[in-house]
N, C-alpha and C positions, 0 to 999 in steps of 0.2 A: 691369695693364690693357694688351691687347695686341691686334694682328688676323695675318690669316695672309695669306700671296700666295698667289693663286690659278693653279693650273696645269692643262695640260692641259684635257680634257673641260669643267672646271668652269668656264673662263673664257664657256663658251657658259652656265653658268646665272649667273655675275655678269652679264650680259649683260642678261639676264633682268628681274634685281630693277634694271638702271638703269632697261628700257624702264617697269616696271612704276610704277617711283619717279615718272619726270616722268609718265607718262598724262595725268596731271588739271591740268596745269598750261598757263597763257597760253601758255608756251616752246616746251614739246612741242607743242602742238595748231599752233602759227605754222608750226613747226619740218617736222612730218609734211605740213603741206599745201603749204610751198613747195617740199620735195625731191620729194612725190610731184604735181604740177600738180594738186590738187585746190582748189576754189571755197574761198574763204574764209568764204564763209557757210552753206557746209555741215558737216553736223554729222560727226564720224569715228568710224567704227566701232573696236569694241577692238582689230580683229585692223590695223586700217591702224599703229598706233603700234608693233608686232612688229618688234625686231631691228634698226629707227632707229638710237638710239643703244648698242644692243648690239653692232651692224656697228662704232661707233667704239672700244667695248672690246676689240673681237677685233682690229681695226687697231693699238692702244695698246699692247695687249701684243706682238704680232710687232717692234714696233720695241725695246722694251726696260722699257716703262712699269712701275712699281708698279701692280698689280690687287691690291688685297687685301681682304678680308671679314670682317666682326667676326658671332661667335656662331652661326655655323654658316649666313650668308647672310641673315642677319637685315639687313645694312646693306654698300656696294660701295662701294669709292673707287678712283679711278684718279689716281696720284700721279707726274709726273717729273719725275726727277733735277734740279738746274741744267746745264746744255748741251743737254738732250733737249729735240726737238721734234715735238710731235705729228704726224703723217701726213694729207696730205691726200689723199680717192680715197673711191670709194664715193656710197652715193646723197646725201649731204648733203655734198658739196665744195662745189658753188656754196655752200650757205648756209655754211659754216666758211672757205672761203675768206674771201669778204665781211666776218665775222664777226672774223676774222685782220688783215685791214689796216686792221679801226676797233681792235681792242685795241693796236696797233701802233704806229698816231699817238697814242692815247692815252698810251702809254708814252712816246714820243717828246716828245710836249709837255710832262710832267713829268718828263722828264728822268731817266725812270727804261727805257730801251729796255738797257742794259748791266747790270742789277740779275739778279746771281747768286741764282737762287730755287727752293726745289721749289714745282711748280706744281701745285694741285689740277685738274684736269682736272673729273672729274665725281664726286660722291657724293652717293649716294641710299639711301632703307630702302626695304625690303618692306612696304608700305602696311598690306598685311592680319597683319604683325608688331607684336604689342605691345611687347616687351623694351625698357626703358630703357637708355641710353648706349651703344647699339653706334655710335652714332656719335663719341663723343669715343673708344673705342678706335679710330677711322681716324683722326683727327683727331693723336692725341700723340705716338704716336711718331714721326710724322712734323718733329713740329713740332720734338723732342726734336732730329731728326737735325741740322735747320736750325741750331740753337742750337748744337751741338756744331761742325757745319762752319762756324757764322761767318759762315752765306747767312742768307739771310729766305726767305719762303714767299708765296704769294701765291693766288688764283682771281677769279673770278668769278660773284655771287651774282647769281639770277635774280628776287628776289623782296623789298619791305621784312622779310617774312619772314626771309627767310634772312640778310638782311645781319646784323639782331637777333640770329640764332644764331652766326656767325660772330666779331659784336663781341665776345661772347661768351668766344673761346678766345684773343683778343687781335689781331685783324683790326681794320683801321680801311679806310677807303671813300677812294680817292683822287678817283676820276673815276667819270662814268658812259658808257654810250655808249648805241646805241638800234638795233633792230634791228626792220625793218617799218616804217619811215616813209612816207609816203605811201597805205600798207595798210591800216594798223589803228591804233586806240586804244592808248591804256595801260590800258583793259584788255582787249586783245585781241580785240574786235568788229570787224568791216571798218571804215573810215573813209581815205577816201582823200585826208582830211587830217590821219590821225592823227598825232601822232609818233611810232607802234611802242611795242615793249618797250622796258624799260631793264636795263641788265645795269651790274652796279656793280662797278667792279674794286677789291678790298680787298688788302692786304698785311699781313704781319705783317713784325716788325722784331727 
């Protein structure tokens, strides 16, 4: 069970299958309307979510990230090293910025901000892909690498959903943090008492 790194031309279609993955989700939709100034209670066309977080795939790989793809683009993950760290620039700084200094305290208060880990960045399927388990091919050798080097692994799940699939391959949930307070609900409707998303930082060990 394997995936492959993505080079060249191709990194612009993993790109693709992330923006295509988040579309329909609280994240993206939060996500497309704070970097592009658009109403919160407006509704977003397909083409506004284009090339969002595909701009942060194509940023991920010039620094040195794992891009890789399982089944011919079926499923994307963006995977770094322990030391590597993501790049900040582009139309979603401010929100990754922000995004950075709450995962940061969070690390910091559990006393885990020195914890040597490959980090899941982003992975997503091609929606309109049926294929089962191109996701645990991103998921194992990864994990395999962790286990051999003697670091742990770590990301951040945007959904009960996903946390569910994550406990899964042996991630457990330390903390959470929240993103859009003031803006929006949990579930992503305006509310300008809301307390935002919740993004759950899980580790494996």
């Amino acid at each position: 069970m394997s995936c492959s790194k993505v080079v060249g031309s191709d990194i612009k279609r993993a790109g693709e299958v992330i923006d295509k993955a988040f579309a329909t989700t609280k994240f993206q939709d939060f996500l497309v309307k704070y970097c592009k100034n658009i109403p919160l209670h407006e509704k977003l066309q397909e083409t506004d979510f284009e090339n969002v977080l595909g701009e942060r795939i194509e940023a991920f790989h010039k620094v040195g990230a794992d891009i890789v793809e399982a089944d011919d683009f079926v499923a994307v993950a963006a995977w770094f090293k322990p030391g590597l760290n993501p790049p900040l620039g582009g139309i979603s700084q401010k929100f990754f910025t922000e995004y950075n200094q709450k995962l940061a305290a969070l690390e910091q208060k559990h006393g885990m901000e020195n914890r040597e880990d490959w980090h899941l960045m982003l992975i997503g399927r091609d929606p309109t892909q049926l294929k089962k388990g191109s996701i645990r091919k991103l998921f194992e050798p990864y994990l395999e690498k962790a286990r051999e080097e003697k670091v742990g692994a770590s990301l951040e799940a945007i959904s009960e959903h996903a946390v569910k699939v994550y406990e899964h391959f042996g991630f457990r949930v330390v903390d959470k943090f929240h993103m859009g307070e003031g803006q929006i609900g949990a579930d992503g409707k305006p509310n300008p008492n809301g307390e935002g998303l919740s993004l759950y930082f899980m580790v494996y060990e």
